[in-house]
C-alpha positions in Angstrom: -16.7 -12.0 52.5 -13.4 -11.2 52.8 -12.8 -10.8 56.6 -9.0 -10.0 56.9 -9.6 -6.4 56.3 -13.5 -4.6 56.7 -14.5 -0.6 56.7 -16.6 -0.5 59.2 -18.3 2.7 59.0 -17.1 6.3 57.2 -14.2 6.6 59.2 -12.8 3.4 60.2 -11.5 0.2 58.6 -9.5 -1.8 60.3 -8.3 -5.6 59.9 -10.5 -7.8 63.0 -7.4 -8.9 64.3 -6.5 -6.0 65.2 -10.2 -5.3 66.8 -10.5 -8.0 68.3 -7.2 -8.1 70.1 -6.3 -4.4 71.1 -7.1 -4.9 74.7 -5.2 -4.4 77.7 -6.8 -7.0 79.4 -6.4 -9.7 75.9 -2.9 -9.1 75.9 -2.6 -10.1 79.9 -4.7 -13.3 79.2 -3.9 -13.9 75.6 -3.0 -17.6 76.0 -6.4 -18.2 77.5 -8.7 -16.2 75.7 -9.7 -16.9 72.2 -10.6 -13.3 70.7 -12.1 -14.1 67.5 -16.4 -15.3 67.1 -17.4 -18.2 66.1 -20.3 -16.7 64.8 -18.6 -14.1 62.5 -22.0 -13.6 59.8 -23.8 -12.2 62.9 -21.3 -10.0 64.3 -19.6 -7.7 61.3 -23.4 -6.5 60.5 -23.4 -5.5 64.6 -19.9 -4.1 64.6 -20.9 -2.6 61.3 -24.9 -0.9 63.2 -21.9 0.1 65.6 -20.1 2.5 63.6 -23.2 3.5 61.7 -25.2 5.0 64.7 -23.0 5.3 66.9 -19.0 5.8 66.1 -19.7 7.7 63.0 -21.9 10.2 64.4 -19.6 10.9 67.4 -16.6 11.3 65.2 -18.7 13.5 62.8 -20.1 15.9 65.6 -16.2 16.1 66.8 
């Protein structure tokens, strides 16, 4: 599985890097915080459930 860039849902594909660090509070505590999961098989099916029942439909009633 290539995980340097993943759709997500309808809408949105995005690279994890960029998911995983586009916080306010990662970028204050970025030299203590590692962002990315170390159990990566379990969580692109959740962040994918994500934008399935919840993201998509928001952006699709908007």
């Amino acid at each position: 599985m290539n995980i340097t860039e993943l759709k997500l849902g309808k809408y949105l594909t995005l690279t994890l890097e960029e998911f995983y660090t586009c916080t306010q509070t990662y970028h204050k505590y970025a030299q203590n915080i590692n962002p990315f999961p170390q159990n990566i098989k379990e969580v692109i099916p959740a962040l994918q459930d994500l934008n399935k029942y919840i993201i998509d439909p928001i952006i699709d009633n908007y």
